[in-house]
DSSP file (Angstrom, degrees, kcal/mol; ACC not computed):
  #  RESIDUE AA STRUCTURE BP1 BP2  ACC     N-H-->O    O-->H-N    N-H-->O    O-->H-N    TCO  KAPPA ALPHA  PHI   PSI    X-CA   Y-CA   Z-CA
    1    1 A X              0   0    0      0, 0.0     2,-0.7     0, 0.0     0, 0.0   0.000 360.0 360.0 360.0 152.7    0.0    0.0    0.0
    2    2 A X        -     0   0    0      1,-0.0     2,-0.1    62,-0.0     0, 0.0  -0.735 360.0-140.6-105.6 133.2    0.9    3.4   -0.3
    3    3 A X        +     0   0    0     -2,-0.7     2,-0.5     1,-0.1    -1,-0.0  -0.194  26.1 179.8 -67.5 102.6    2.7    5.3    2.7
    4    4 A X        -     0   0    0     -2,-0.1    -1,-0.1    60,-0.0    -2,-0.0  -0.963  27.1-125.9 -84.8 127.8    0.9    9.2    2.7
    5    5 A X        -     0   0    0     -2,-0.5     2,-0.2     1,-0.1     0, 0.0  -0.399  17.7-120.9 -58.8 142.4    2.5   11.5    5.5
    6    6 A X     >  -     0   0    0      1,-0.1     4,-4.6     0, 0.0     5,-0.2  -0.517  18.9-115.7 -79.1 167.6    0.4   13.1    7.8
    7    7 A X  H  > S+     0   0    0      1,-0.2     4,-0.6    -2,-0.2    -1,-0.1   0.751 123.6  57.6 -53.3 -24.4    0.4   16.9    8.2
    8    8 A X  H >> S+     0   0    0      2,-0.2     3,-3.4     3,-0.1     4,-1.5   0.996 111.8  40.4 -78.2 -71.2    1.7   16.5   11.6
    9    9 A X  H >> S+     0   0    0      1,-0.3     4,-2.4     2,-0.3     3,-1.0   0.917 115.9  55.0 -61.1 -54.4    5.2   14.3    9.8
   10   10 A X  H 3X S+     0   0    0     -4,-4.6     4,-1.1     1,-0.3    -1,-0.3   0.650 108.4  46.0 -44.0 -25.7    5.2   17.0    6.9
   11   11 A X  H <X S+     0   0    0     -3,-3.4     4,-1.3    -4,-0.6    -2,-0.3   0.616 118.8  38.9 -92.7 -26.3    5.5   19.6    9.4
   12   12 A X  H <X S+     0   0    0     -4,-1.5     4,-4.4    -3,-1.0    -2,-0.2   0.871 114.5  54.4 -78.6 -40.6    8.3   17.8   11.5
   13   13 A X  H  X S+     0   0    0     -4,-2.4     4,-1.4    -5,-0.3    -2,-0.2   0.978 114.4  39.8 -94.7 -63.4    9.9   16.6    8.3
   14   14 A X  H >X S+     0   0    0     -4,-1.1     3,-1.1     1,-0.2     4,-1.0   0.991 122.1  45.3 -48.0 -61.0   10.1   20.6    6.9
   15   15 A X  H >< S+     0   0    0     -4,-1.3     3,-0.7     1,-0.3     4,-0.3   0.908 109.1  55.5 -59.6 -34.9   11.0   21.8   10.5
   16   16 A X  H 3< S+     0   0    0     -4,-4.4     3,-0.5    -3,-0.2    -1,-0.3   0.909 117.9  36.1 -60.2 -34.5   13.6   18.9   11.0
   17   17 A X  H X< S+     0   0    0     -4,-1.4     3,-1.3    -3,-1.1    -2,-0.2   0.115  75.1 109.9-119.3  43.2   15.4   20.0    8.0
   18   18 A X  T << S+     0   0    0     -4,-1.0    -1,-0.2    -3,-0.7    -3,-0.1   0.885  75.5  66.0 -65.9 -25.1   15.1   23.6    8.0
   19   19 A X  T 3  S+     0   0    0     -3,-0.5     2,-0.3    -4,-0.3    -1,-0.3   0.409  81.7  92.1 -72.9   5.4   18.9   23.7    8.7
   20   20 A X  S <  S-     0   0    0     -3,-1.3    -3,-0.0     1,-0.0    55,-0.0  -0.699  88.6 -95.6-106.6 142.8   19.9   22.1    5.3
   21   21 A X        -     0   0    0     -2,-0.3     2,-0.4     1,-0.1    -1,-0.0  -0.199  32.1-111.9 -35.6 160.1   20.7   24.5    2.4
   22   22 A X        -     0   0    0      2,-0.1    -1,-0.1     1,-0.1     9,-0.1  -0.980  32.0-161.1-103.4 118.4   18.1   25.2    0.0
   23   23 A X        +     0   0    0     -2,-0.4     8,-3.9     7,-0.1     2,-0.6   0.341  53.7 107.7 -90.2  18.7   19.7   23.3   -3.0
   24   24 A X  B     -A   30   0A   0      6,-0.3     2,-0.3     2,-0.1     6,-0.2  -0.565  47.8-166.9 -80.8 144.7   17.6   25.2   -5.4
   25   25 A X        -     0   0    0      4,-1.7     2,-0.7    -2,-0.6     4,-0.3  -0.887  49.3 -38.3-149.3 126.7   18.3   28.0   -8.0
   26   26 A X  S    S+     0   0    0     -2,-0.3    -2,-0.1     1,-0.2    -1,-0.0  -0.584 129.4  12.9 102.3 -48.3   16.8   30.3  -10.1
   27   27 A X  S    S-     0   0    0     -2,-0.7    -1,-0.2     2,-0.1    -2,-0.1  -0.440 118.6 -85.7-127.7  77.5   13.3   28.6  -11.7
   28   28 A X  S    S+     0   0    0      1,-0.2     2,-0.6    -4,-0.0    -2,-0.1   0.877  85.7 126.0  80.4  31.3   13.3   25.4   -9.1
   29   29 A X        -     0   0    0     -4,-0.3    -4,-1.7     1,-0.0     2,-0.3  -0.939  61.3-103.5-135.1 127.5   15.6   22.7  -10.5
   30   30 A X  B     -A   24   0A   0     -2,-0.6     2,-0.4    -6,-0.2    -6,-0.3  -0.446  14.4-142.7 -74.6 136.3   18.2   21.6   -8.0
   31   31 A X        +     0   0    0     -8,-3.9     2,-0.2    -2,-0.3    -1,-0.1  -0.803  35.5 150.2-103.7 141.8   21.5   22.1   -7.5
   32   32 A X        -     0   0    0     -2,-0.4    42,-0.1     2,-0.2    43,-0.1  -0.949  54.6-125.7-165.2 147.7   23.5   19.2   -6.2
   33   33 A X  S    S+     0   0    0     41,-0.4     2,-0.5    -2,-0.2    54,-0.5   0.419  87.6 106.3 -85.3  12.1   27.0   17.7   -6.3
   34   34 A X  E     -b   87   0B   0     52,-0.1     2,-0.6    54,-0.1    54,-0.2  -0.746  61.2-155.3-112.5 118.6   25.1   14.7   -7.5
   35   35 A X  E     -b   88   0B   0     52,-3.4    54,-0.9    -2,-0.5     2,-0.2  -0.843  11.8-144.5-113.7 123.7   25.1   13.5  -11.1
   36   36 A X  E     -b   89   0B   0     -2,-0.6     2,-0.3    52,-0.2    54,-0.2  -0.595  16.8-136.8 -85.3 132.7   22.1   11.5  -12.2
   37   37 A X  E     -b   90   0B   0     52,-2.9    54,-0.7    -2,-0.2    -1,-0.1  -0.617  15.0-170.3 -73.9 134.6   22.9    8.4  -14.9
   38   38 A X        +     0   0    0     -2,-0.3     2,-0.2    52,-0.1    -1,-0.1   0.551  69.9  30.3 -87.7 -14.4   20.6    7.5  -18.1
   39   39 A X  S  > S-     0   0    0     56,-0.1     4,-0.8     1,-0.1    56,-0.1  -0.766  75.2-123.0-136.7-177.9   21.9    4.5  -19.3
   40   40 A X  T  4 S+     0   0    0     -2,-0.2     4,-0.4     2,-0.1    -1,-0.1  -0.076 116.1  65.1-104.9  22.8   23.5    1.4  -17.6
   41   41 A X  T  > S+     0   0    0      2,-0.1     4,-1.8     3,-0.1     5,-0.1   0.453 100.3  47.0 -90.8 -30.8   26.5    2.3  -20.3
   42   42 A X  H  > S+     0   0    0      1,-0.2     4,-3.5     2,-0.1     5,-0.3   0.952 115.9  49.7 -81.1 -51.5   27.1    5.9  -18.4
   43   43 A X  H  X S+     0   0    0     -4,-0.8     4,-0.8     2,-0.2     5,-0.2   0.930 114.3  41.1 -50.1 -45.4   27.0    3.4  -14.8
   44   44 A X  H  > S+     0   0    0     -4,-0.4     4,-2.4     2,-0.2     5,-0.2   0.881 114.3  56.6 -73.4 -39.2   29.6    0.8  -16.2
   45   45 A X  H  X S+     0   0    0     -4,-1.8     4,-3.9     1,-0.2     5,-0.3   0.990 110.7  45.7 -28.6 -86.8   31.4    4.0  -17.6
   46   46 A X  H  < S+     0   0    0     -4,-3.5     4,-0.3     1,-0.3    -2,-0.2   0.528 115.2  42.8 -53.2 -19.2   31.5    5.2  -14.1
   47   47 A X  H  < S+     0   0    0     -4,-0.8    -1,-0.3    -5,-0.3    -2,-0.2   0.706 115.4  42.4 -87.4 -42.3   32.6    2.3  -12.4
   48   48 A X  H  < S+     0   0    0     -4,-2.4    -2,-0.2    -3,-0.3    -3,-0.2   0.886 117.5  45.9 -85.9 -32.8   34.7    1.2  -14.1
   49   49 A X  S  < S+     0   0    0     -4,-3.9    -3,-0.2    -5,-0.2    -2,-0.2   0.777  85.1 119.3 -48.8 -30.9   36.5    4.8  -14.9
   50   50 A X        +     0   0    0     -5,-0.3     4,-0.1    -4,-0.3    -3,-0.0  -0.061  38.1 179.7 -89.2 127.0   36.3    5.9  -11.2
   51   51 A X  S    S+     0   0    0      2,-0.1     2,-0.3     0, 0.0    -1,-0.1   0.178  72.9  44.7-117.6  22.9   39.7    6.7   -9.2
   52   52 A X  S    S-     0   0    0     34,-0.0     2,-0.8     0, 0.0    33,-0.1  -0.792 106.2 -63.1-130.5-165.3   38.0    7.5   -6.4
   53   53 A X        -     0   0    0     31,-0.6     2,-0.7    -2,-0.3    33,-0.3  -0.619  42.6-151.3 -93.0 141.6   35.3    6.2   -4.3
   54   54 A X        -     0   0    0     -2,-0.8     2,-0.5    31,-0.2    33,-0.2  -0.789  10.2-167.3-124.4 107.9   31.9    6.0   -5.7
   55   55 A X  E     -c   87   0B   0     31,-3.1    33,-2.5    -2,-0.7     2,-0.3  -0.972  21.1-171.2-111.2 127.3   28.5    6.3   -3.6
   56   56 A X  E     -c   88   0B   0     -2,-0.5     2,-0.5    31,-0.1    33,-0.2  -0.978  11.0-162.8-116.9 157.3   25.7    5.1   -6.1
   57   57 A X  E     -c   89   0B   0     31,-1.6    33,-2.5    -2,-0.3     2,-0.7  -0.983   1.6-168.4-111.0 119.1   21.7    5.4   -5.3
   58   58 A X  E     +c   90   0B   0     -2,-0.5     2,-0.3    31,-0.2    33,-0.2  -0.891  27.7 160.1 -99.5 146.4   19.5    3.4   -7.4
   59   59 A X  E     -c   91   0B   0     31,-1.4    33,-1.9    -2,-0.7     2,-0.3  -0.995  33.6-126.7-165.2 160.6   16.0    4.5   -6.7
   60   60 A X        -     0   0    0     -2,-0.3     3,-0.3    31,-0.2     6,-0.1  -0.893  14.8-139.9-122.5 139.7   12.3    4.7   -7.8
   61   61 A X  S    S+     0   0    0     -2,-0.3    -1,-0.1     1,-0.2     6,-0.1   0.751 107.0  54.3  11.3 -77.6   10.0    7.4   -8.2
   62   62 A X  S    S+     0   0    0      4,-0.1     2,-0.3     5,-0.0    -1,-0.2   0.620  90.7  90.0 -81.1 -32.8    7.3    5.5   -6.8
   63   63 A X     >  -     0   0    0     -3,-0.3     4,-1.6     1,-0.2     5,-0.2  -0.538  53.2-164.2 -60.7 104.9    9.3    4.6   -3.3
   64   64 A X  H >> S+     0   0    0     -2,-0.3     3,-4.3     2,-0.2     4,-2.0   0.974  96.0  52.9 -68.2 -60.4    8.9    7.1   -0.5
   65   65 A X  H 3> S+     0   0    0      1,-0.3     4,-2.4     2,-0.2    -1,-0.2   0.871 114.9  42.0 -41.2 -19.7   12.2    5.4    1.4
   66   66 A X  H 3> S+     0   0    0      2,-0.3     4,-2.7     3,-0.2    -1,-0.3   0.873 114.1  53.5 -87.5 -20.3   14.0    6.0   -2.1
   67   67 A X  H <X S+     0   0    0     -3,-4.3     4,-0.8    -4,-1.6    -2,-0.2   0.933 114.0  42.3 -67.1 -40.8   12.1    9.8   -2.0
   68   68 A X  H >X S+     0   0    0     -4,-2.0     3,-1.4     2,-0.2     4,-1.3   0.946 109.0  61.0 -80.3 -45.0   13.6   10.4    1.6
   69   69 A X  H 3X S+     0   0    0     -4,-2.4     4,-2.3    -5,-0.4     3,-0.2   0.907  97.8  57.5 -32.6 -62.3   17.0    8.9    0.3
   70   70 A X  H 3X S+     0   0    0     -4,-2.7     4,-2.1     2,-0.2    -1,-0.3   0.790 104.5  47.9 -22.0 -47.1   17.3   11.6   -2.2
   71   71 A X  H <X S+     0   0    0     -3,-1.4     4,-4.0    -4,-0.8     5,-0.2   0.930 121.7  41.5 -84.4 -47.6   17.1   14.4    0.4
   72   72 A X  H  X S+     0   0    0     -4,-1.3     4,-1.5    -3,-0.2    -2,-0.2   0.785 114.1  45.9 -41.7 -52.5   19.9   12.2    2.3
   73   73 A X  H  X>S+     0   0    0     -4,-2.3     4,-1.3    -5,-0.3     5,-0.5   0.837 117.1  49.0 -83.7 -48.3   22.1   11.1   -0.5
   74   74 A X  H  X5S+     0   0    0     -4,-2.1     4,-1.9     2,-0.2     3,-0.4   0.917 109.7  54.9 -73.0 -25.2   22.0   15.1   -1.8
   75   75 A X  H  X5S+     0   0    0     -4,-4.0     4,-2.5     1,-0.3     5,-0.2   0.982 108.7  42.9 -39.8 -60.2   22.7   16.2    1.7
   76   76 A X  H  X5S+     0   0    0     -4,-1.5     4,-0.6     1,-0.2    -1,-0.3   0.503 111.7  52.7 -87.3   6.6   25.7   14.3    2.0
   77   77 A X  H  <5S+     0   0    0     -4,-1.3     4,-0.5    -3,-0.4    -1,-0.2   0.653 111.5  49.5 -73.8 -42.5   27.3   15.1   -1.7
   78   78 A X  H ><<S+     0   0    0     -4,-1.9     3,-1.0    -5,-0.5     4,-0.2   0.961 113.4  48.7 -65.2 -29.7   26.8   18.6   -1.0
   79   79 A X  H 3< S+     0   0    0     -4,-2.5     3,-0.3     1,-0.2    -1,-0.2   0.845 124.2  28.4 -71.7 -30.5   28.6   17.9    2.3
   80   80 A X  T >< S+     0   0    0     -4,-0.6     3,-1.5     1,-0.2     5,-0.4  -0.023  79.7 118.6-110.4  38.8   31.3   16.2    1.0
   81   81 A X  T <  S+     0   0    0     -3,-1.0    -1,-0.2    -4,-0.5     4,-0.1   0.778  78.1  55.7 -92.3 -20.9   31.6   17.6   -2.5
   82   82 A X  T 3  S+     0   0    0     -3,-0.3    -1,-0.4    -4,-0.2     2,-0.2   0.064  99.4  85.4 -74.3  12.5   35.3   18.9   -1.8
   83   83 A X  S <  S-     0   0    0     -3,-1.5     2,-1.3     2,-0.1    -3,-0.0  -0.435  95.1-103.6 -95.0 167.3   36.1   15.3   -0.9
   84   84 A X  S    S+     0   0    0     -2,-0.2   -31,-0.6     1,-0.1     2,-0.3  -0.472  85.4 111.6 -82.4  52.9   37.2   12.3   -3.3
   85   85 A X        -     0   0    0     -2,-1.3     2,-0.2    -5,-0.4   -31,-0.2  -0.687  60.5-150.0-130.3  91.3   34.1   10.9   -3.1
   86   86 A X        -     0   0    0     -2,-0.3   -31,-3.1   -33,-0.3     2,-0.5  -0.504  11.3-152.9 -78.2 129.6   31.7   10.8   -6.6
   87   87 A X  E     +bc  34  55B   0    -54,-0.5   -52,-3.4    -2,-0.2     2,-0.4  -0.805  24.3 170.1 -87.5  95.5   27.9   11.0   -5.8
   88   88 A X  E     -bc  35  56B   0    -33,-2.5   -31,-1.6    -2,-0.5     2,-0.3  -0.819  16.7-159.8-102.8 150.6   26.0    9.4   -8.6
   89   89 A X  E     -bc  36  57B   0    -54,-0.9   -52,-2.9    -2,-0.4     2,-0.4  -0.883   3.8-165.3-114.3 163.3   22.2    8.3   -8.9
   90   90 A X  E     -bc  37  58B   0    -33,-2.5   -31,-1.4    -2,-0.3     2,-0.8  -0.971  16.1-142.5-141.7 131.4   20.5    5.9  -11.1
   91   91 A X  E >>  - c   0  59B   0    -54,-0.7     3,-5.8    -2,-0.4     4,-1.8  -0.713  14.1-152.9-115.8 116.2   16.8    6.0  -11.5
   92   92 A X  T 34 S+     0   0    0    -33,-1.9     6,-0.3    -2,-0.8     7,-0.2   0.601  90.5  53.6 -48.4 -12.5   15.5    2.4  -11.7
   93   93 A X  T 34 S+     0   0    0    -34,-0.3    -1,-0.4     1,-0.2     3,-0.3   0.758 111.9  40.9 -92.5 -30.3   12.8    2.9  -13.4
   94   94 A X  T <4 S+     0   0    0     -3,-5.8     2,-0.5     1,-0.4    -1,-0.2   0.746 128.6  32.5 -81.9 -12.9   14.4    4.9  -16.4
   95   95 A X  S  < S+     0   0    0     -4,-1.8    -1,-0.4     1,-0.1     3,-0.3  -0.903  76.1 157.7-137.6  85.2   17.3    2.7  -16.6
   96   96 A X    >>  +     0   0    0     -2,-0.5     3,-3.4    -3,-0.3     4,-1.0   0.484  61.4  79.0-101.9   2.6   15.7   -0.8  -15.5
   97   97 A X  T 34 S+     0   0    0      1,-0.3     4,-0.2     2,-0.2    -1,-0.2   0.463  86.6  71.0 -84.4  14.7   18.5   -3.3  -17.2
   98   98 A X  T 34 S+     0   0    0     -3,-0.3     6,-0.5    -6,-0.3     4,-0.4   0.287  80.0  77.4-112.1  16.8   20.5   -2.0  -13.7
   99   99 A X  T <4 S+     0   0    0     -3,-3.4    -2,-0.2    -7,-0.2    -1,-0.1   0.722 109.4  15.6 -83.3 -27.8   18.1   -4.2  -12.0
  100  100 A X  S  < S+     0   0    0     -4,-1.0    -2,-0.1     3,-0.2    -3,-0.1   0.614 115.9  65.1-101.6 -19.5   19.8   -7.3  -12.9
  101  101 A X  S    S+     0   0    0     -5,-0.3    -3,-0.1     1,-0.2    -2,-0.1   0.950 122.2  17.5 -82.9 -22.4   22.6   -6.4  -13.8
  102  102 A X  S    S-     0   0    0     -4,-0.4    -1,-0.2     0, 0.0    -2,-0.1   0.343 102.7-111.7 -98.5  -6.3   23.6   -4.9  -10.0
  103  103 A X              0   0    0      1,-0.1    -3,-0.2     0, 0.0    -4,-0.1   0.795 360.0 360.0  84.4  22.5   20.8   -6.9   -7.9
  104  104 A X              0   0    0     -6,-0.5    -4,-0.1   -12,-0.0    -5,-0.1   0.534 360.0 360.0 -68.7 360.0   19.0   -3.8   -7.1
Protein backbone atom coordinates (compact mmCIF):
# COMPACT_ATOMS: atom_id res chain seq x y z
CA UNK A 1 0.00 0.00 0.00
CA UNK A 2 0.89 3.36 -0.27
CA UNK A 3 2.70 5.34 2.67
CA UNK A 4 0.93 9.24 2.67
CA UNK A 5 2.50 11.53 5.52
CA UNK A 6 0.45 13.08 7.83
CA UNK A 7 0.39 16.92 8.22
CA UNK A 8 1.68 16.46 11.57
CA UNK A 9 5.18 14.28 9.79
CA UNK A 10 5.24 16.97 6.89
CA UNK A 11 5.47 19.60 9.40
CA UNK A 12 8.26 17.81 11.49
CA UNK A 13 9.94 16.63 8.34
CA UNK A 14 10.11 20.61 6.91
CA UNK A 15 11.00 21.76 10.53
CA UNK A 16 13.63 18.88 11.01
CA UNK A 17 15.36 20.00 8.01
CA UNK A 18 15.12 23.60 7.98
CA UNK A 19 18.86 23.68 8.72
CA UNK A 20 19.90 22.12 5.31
CA UNK A 21 20.70 24.46 2.42
CA UNK A 22 18.08 25.22 0.00
CA UNK A 23 19.72 23.33 -3.01
CA UNK A 24 17.64 25.21 -5.43
CA UNK A 25 18.26 28.00 -7.98
CA UNK A 26 16.77 30.34 -10.05
CA UNK A 27 13.32 28.56 -11.67
CA UNK A 28 13.34 25.39 -9.07
CA UNK A 29 15.59 22.69 -10.47
CA UNK A 30 18.21 21.65 -8.03
CA UNK A 31 21.46 22.12 -7.51
CA UNK A 32 23.47 19.20 -6.22
CA UNK A 33 27.05 17.68 -6.31
CA UNK A 34 25.12 14.71 -7.48
CA UNK A 35 25.10 13.48 -11.10
CA UNK A 36 22.08 11.49 -12.16
CA UNK A 37 22.88 8.39 -14.88
CA UNK A 38 20.64 7.54 -18.12
CA UNK A 39 21.85 4.50 -19.30
CA UNK A 40 23.48 1.44 -17.59
CA UNK A 41 26.47 2.34 -20.27
CA UNK A 42 27.11 5.86 -18.38
CA UNK A 43 27.01 3.44 -14.83
CA UNK A 44 29.56 0.80 -16.23
CA UNK A 45 31.43 4.04 -17.60
CA UNK A 46 31.51 5.24 -14.11
CA UNK A 47 32.57 2.33 -12.42
CA UNK A 48 34.73 1.22 -14.12
CA UNK A 49 36.50 4.79 -14.90
CA UNK A 50 36.35 5.90 -11.19
CA UNK A 51 39.67 6.69 -9.22
CA UNK A 52 38.01 7.48 -6.35
CA UNK A 53 35.30 6.22 -4.32
CA UNK A 54 31.86 6.03 -5.72
CA UNK A 55 28.50 6.29 -3.61
CA UNK A 56 25.68 5.12 -6.07
CA UNK A 57 21.73 5.43 -5.26
CA UNK A 58 19.50 3.36 -7.36
CA UNK A 59 15.97 4.53 -6.71
CA UNK A 60 12.30 4.75 -7.82
CA UNK A 61 10.03 7.39 -8.24
CA UNK A 62 7.31 5.49 -6.84
CA UNK A 63 9.32 4.61 -3.33
CA UNK A 64 8.90 7.11 -0.46
CA UNK A 65 12.19 5.40 1.40
CA UNK A 66 14.04 6.04 -2.08
CA UNK A 67 12.07 9.81 -2.05
CA UNK A 68 13.61 10.39 1.56
CA UNK A 69 17.02 8.93 0.31
CA UNK A 70 17.30 11.61 -2.22
CA UNK A 71 17.10 14.37 0.44
CA UNK A 72 19.86 12.17 2.34
CA UNK A 73 22.11 11.14 -0.51
CA UNK A 74 21.95 15.11 -1.76
CA UNK A 75 22.75 16.22 1.66
CA UNK A 76 25.72 14.33 2.02
CA UNK A 77 27.28 15.08 -1.71
CA UNK A 78 26.83 18.59 -1.03
CA UNK A 79 28.63 17.90 2.35
CA UNK A 80 31.29 16.16 1.01
CA UNK A 81 31.61 17.62 -2.48
CA UNK A 82 35.30 18.94 -1.76
CA UNK A 83 36.13 15.32 -0.85
CA UNK A 84 37.24 12.26 -3.29
CA UNK A 85 34.11 10.85 -3.13
CA UNK A 86 31.71 10.85 -6.58
CA UNK A 87 27.85 10.98 -5.77
CA UNK A 88 26.04 9.37 -8.56
CA UNK A 89 22.24 8.32 -8.89
CA UNK A 90 20.51 5.90 -11.13
CA UNK A 91 16.81 6.00 -11.46
CA UNK A 92 15.51 2.39 -11.74
CA UNK A 93 12.84 2.88 -13.39
CA UNK A 94 14.39 4.86 -16.37
CA UNK A 95 17.32 2.71 -16.59
CA UNK A 96 15.74 -0.85 -15.46
CA UNK A 97 18.48 -3.26 -17.18
CA UNK A 98 20.45 -2.04 -13.73
CA UNK A 99 18.06 -4.18 -11.98
CA UNK A 100 19.84 -7.29 -12.88
CA UNK A 101 22.59 -6.37 -13.81
CA UNK A 102 23.63 -4.91 -10.04
CA UNK A 103 20.84 -6.88 -7.93
CA UNK A 104 19.04 -3.81 -7.11
Amino acid sequence: SYYKPSAYMRRTRAARNAHLPDRTMGEGKPTSSVRDLDSVQDVDVVISRSDQALAVNFWAAWAQPCEQMNEVFEALADLYKDSNIDFVRVDAERVPEVIDKYNV
